[in-house]
C-alpha positions in Angstrom: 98.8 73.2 105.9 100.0 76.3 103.7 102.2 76.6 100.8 105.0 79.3 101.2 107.2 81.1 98.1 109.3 83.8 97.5 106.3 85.3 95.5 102.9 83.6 97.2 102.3 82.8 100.5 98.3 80.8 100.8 96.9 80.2 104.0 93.3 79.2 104.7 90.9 79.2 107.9 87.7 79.2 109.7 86.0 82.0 111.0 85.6 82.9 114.4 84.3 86.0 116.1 86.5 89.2 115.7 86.5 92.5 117.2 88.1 95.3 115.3 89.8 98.0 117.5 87.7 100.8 118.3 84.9 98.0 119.4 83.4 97.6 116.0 82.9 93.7 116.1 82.6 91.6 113.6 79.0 89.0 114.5 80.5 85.6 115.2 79.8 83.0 112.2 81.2 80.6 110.5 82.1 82.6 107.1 83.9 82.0 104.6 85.8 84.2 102.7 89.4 84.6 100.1 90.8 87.5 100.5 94.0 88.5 98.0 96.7 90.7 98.8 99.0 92.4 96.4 102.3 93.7 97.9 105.8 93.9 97.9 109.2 93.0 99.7 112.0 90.9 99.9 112.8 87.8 102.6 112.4 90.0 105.6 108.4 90.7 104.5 107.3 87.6 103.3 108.4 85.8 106.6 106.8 88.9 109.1 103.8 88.7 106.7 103.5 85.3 106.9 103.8 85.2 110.9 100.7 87.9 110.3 98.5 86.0 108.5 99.1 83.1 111.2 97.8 85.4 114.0 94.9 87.1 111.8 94.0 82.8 111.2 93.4 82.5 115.0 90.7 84.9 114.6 89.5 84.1 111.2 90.5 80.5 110.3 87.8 79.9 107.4 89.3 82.5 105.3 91.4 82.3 102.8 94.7 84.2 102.7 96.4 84.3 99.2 99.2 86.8 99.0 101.6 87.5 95.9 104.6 89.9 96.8 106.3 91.3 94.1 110.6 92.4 94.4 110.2 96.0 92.9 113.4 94.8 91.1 112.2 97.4 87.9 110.8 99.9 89.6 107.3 101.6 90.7 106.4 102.1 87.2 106.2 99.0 86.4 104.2 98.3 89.9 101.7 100.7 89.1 101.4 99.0 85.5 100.3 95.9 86.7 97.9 97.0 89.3 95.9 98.9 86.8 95.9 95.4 85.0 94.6 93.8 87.8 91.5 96.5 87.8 91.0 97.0 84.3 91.0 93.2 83.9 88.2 92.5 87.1 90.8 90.7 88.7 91.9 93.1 91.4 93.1 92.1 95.3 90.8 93.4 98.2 94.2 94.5 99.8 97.3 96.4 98.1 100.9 96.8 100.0 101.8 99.6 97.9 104.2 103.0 98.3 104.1 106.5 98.3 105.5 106.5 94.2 102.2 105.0 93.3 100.0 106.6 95.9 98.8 109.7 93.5 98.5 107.0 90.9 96.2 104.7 92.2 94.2 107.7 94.4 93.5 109.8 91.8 91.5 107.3 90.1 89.5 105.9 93.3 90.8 102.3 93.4 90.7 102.7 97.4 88.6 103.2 99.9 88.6 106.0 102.3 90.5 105.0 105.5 89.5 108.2 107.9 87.1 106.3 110.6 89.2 103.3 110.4 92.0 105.3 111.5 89.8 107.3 114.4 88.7 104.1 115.4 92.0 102.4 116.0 93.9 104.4 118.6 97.1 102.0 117.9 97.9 104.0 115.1 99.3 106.9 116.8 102.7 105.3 117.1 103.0 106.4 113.5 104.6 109.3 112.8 101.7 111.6 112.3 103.5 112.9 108.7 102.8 109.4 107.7 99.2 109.6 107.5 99.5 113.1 105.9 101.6 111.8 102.6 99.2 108.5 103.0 96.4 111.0 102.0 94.6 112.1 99.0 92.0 114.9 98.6 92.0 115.3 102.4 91.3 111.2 102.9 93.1 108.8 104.3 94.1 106.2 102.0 96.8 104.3 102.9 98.1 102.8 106.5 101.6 102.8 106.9 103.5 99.9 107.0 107.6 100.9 107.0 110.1 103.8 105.4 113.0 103.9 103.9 115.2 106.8 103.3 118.1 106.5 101.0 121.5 106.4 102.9 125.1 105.5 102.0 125.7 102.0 102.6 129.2 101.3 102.9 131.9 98.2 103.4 133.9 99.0 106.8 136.0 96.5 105.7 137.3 97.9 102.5 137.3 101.7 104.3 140.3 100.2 106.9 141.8 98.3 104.3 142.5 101.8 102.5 143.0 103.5 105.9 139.9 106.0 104.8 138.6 107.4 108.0 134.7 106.5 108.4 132.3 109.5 108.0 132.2 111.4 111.1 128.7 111.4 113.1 127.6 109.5 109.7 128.4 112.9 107.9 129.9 114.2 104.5 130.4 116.6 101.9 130.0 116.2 98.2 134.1 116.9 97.7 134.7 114.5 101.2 132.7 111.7 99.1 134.0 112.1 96.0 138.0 112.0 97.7 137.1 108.9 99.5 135.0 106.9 96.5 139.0 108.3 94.7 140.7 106.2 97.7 138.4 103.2 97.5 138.9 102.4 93.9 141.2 100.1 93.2 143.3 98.5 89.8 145.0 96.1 88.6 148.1 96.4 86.9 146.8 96.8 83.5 144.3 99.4 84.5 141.8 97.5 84.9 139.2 98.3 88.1 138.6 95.2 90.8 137.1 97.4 92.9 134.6 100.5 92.3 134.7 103.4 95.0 130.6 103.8 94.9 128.2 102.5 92.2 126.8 105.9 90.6 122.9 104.8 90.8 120.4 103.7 88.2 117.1 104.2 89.8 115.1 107.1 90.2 114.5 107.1 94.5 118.2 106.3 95.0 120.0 109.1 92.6 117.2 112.0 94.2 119.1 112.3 97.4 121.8 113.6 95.3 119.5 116.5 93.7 118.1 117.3 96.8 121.3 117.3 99.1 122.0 120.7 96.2 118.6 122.2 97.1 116.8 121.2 93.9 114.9 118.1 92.3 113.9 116.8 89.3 110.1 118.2 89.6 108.8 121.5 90.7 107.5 121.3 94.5 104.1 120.1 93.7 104.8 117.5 91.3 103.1 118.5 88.7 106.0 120.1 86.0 109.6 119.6 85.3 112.7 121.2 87.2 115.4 119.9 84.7 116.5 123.5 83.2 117.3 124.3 87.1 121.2 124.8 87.0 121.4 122.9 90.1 120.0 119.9 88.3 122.9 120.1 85.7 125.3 120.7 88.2 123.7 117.6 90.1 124.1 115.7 87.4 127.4 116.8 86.3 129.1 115.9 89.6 127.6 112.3 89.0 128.6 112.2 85.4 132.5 113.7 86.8 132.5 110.1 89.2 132.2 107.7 86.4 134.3 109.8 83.8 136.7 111.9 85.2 137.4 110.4 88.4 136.3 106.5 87.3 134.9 105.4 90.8 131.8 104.1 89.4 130.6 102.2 86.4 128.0 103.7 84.1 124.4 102.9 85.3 123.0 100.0 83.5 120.0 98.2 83.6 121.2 96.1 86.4 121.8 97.1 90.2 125.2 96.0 91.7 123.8 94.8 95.4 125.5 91.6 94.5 129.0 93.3 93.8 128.5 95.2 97.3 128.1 92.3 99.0 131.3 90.7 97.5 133.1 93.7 98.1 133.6 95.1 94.4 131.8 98.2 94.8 132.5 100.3 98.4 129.7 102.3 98.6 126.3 102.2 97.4 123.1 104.0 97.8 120.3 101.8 99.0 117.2 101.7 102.4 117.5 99.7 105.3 115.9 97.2 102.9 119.5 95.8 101.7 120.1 95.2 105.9 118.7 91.6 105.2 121.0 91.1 102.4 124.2 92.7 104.3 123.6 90.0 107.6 122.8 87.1 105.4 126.5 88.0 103.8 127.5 88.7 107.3 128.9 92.2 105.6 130.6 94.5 107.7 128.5 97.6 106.6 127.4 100.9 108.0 125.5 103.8 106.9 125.9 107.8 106.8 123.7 110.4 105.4 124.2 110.7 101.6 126.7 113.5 100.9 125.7 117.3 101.2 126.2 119.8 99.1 123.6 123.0 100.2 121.6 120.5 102.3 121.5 117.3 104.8 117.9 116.6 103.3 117.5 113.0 101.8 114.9 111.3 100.7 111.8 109.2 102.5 109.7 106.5 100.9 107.2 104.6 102.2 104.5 102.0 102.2 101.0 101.7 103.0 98.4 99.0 102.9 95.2 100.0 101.5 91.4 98.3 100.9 90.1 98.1 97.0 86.9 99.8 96.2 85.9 95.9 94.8 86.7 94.3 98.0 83.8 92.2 98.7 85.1 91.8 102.3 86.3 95.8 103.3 85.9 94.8 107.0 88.0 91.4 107.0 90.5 93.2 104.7 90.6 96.2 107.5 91.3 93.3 110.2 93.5 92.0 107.8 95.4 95.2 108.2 95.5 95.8 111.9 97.7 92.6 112.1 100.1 93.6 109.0 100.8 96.8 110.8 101.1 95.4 114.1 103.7 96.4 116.5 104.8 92.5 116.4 105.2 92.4 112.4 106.4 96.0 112.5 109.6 94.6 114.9 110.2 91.8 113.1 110.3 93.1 109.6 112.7 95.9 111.1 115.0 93.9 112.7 114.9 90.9 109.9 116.3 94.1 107.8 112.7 95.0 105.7 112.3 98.8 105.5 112.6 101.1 109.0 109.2 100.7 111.2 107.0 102.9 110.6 106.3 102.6 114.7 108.2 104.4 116.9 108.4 101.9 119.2 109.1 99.1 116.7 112.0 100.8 115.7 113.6 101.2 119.2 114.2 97.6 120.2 118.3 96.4 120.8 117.8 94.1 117.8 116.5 96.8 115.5 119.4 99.4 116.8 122.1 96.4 116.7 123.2 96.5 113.1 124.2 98.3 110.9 126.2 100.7 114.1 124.6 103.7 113.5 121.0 102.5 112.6 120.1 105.1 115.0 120.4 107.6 112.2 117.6 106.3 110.5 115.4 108.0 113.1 117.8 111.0 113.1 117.3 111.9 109.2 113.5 111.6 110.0 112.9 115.5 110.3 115.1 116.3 107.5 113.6 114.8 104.6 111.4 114.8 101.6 109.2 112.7 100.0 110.1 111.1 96.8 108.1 113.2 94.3 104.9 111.4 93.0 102.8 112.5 90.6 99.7 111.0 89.4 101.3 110.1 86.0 104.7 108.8 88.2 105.0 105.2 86.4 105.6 107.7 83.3 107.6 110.5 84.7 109.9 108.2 86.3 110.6 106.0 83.2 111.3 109.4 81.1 113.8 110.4 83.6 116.0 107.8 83.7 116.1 107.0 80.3 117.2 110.4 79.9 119.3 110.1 82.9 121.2 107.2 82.1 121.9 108.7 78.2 123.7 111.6 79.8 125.5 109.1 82.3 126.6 107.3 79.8 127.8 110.5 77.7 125.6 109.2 75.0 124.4 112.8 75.1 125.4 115.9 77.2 124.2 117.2 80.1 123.2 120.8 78.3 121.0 118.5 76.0 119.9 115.6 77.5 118.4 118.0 81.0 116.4 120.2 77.7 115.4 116.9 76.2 114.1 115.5 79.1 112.4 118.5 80.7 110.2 118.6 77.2 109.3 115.2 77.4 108.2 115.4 80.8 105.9 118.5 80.6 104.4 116.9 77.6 103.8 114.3 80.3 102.4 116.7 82.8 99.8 118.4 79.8 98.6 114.7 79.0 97.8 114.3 82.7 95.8 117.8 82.8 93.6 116.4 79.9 92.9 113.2 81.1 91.8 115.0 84.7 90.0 117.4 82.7 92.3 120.4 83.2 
């Protein structure tokens, strides 16, 4: 019997013998064990992970499964927030579904285990995209295994796109002034002035308004992460172009606290910047969406993310949490979370099946952008940096402040950030 939610998943078991990969076995007993996992996701995770935690209780069915999944519905920050809680308070999960925003975080205070031989001894893994394992790493050890990626595309409404008679992007590509021109002829009124229907929905989160910095050659941090890059004038010009949407040319709404998936999927807002995550959403609305390559300006580059499950330091069960791991990062719960619409595989092969390549029409350019993009930057002291940002961020949105001030005021705040974190690591 198990007890499924949105947020917790329990299954228990007995256990049997089990052989981990590379021929390290696990003696046959009857142990018993709870392991707790901490991750995150939507629909598409809970029911692969669940499937996953079936299989690993085939091998293991005396030991406990308890897993709580949390919606990332505020952000990383707040993420990283309560995993510190969980370790600070002696209450921490032997394994943690986390993602590359919080990977410096947690790493660069040894909540994890090094991963290295695990990885050597599983020679599964090598379906991953080697550059996986090089962001999953700290120090020059592996921390994380990758689970899936997302990189931040333009989602957009075929629907409304023919209604208007706009052309669809072409090869899933754009310039900054072709985007702006179309998000103009999406955006629709009522007679009194009033907007029914927004062209794109400027974002309010840090990973989906990057794409937009780095499609001008520039970002909001310096190219290791560890100062600010707001005084760049590409940054102002970045963010000026954004602003220009929502005040100038009135496509867009000004960023609030809440996202406007919902909206999208009723077909208020046209275009919207979002991962292969909101591919669960879009066929549970049967939405007729597609995505390009967010708009360029100097540069095609967008923006990668991704997960990784890793072992606490605490765990009084590393091994069972290792075999734990091997079946969460399975080819089978890789395919299914891909094509249920959870991130994009990190397996190759998982993300080459007909029902991953079926919808949205040109999912094939998830792979594509693969070469040509960066990781969101990181930090240690992310759950902070990121916060400062976009409360700066959505001031001069807003045009609570201007851009000339509000790119000075944040820049200040967030190297006082950085000299913080060089005292604490006793720089």
């Amino acid at each position: 019997m198990h007890e499924l939610s949105r947020r917790s998943l329990l299954l228990s078991s007995a256990a049997m013998g089990l052989t981990l990969a590379a021929g390290r076995a696990f003696a046959q007993s009857d142990v018993e064990a709870t392991l707790v996992v901490q991750t995150f996701g939507g629909d598409a995770e809970l029911s692969a992970i669940t499937n996953a935690v079936a299989r690993f209780n085939k091998k293991f069915p005396n030991v406990k499964v308890d897993v709580s999944i949390d919606p990332i519905s505020t952000g990383w920050g707040d993420y990283v927030t309560k995993v510190f809680s969980q370790f600070n308070t002696g209450r921490p999960a032997d394994v943690y579904g986390t993602a590359i925003e919080a990977f410096r975080a947690f790493s660069s205070r040894g909540l994890f285990l090094p991963l290295d031989d695990f990885v050597k001894e599983n020679a599964g893994f090598s379906d991953f995209a080697p550059s996986l394992f090089e962001q999953a790493s700290y120090n020059g050890q592996i921390n994380y295994i990758p689970i899936g990626w997302n990189n931040i595309m333009i989602n957009y409404n075929r629907d409304l796109f023919d209604k208007a008679g706009v052309a669809y992007p072409k090869d899933g590509r754009w310039t900054w002034d072709e985007f702006r021109e179309v998000a103009r002829k999406l955006t629709v009124k009522d007679g009194s002035g009033t907007v029914t229907q927004f062209g794109y929905e400027v974002p309010n989160q840090n990973f989906f308004v990057l794409p937009w910095f780095f499609s001008n050659n520039t970002s909001t941090l310096n190219d290791d992460w560890s100062a600010s890059n707001m005084l760049d004038p590409k940054v102002s010009e970045t963010l000026q172009f954004l602003h220009d949407l929502i005040h100038v040319d009135g496509v867009s709404p000004i960023p609030g606290k809440d996202m406007m998936d919902n909206q999208f999927m009723a077909g208020q807002v046209a275009m919207i910047s979002r991962g292969h995550w909101i591919v669960q959403a879009a066929k549970n609305n049967k939405l007729n969406m597609d995505v390009a390559i967010p708009p360029s300006k100097l540069s095609d580059t967008t923006i990668i993310g991704f997960g990784g499950y890793a072992v606490s330091k605490n765990s009084a069960n590393p091994d069972l949490a290792k075999a734990l791991i091997l079946e969460l990062t399975s080819e089978e719960t890789q395919k299914e979370e891909g094509e249920k619409g959870g991130g994009v595989p990190g397996r190759a092969s998982a993300a080459a099946t007909e029902g991953f390549l079926s919808f949205p029409p040109s999912a094939k350019l998830y792979y594509e952008t693969l070469p040509n993009t960066k990781a969101v930057p990181s930090p240690a002291n992310f759950q902070e940096v990121e916060k400062i940002f976009i409360r700066h961020y959505q001031a001069m949105m807003s045009g609570e402040v201007s851009i000339a001030d509000g790119v000075k005021a944040c820049d200040a705040e967030l190297n006082a950030s950085f000299e913080r974190l060089k005292k604490q690591q006793g720089g």
